[in-house]
C-alpha positions as CSV (number, residue, x, y, z in Angstrom):
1,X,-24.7,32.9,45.4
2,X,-22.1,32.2,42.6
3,X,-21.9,34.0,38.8
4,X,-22.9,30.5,37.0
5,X,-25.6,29.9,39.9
6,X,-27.5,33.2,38.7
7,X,-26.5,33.1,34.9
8,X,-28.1,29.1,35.2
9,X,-31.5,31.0,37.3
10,X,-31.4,33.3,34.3
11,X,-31.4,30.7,32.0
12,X,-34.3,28.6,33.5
13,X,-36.4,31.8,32.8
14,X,-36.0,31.7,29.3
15,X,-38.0,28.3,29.3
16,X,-41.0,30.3,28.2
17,X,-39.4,32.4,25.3
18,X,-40.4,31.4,21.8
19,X,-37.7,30.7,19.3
20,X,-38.1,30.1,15.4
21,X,-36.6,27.2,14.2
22,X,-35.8,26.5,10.6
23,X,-34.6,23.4,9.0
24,X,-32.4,24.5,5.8
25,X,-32.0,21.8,3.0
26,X,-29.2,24.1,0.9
27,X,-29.4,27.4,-0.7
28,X,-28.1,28.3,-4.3
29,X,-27.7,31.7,-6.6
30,X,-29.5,32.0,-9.8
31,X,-29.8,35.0,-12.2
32,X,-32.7,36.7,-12.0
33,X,-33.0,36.4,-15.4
34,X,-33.3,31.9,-14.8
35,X,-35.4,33.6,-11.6
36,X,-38.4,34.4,-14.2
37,X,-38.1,31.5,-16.6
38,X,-39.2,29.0,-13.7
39,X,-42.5,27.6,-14.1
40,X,-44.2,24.6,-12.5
41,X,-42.0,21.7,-13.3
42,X,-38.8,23.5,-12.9
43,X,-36.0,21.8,-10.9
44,X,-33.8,23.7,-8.9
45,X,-30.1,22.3,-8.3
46,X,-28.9,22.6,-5.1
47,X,-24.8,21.7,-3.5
48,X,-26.2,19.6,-1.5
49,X,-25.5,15.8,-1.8
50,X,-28.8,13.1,-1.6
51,X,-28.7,11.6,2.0
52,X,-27.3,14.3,3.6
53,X,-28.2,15.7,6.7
54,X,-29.8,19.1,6.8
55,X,-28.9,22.2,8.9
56,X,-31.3,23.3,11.7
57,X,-31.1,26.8,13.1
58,X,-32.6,28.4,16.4
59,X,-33.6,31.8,15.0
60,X,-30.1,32.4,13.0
61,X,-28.3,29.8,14.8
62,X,-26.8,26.5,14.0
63,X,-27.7,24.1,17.1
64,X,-27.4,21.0,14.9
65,X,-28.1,18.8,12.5
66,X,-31.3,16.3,11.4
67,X,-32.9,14.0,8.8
68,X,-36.0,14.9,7.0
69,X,-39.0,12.6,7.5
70,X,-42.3,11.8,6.6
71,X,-45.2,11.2,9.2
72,X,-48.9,11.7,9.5
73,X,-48.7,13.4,5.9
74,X,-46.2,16.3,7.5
75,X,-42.5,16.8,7.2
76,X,-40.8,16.5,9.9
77,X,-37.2,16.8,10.9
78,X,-35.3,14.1,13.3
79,X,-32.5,16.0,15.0
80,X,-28.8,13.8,14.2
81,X,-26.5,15.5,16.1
82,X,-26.7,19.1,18.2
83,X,-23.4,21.4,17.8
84,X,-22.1,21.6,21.1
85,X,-21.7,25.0,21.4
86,X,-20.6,27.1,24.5
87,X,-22.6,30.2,24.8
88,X,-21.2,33.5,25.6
89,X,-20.4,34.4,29.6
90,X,-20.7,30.7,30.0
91,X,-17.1,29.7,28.7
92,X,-14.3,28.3,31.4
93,X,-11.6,30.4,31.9
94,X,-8.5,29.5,29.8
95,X,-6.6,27.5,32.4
96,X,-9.1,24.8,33.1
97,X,-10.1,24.8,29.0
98,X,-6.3,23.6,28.7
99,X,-6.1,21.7,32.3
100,X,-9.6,19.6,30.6
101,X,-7.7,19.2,27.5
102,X,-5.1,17.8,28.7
103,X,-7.2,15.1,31.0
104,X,-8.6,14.6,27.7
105,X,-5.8,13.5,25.8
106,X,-4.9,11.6,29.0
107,X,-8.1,9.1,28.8
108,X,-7.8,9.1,24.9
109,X,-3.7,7.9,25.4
110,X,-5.6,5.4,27.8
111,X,-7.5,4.0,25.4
């Protein structure tokens, strides 16, 4: 049997493993002396422009990007677009990374 043949095996395993996800709107600093002046009411100002997607992380992660919606009286997060990220062991060697690239550009020139 072939390395990706077992690495994939390995991988199906994991099907069962539990994996937090969290769904992060922006963060922001603030004294802690502004810290204790917050009461009910208080508005925090966060970087992040209105309509802008939010980040969505698999433990501490980024695997992509979503929408916040409302249903049945929950939050809920509609995934955008997924990073396309390579994980580690699982990468092509470096000639057929470049040797892809290039058929890339090829079919883009194509175009």
């Amino acid at each position: 049997m072939n390395e990706d043949g077992t690495v994939l095996e390995q991988m199906e395993k994991l099907g069962d493993v539990f994996v937090t996800l969290r769904a992060e709107l922006a963060q922001t600093m603030m004294g802690f002396r502004e810290l204790q002046e917050l009461e009910t009411g208080s508005v925090i100002r966060l970087p992040r422009p209105t309509g802008e997607n939010i980040d969505v992380y698999a433990e501490d992660v980024l695997v992509g990007w979503g929408e916040v919606l409302p249903m049945e009286g929950l939050m809920n997060v509609r995934l955008a677009d997924l990073r396309d990220a390579i994980l580690p062991g699982l990468q092509e060697p470096a000639e057929s990374a470049g040797q892809r690239a290039e058929t890339e550009g090829e079919k883009h020139d194509a175009r």
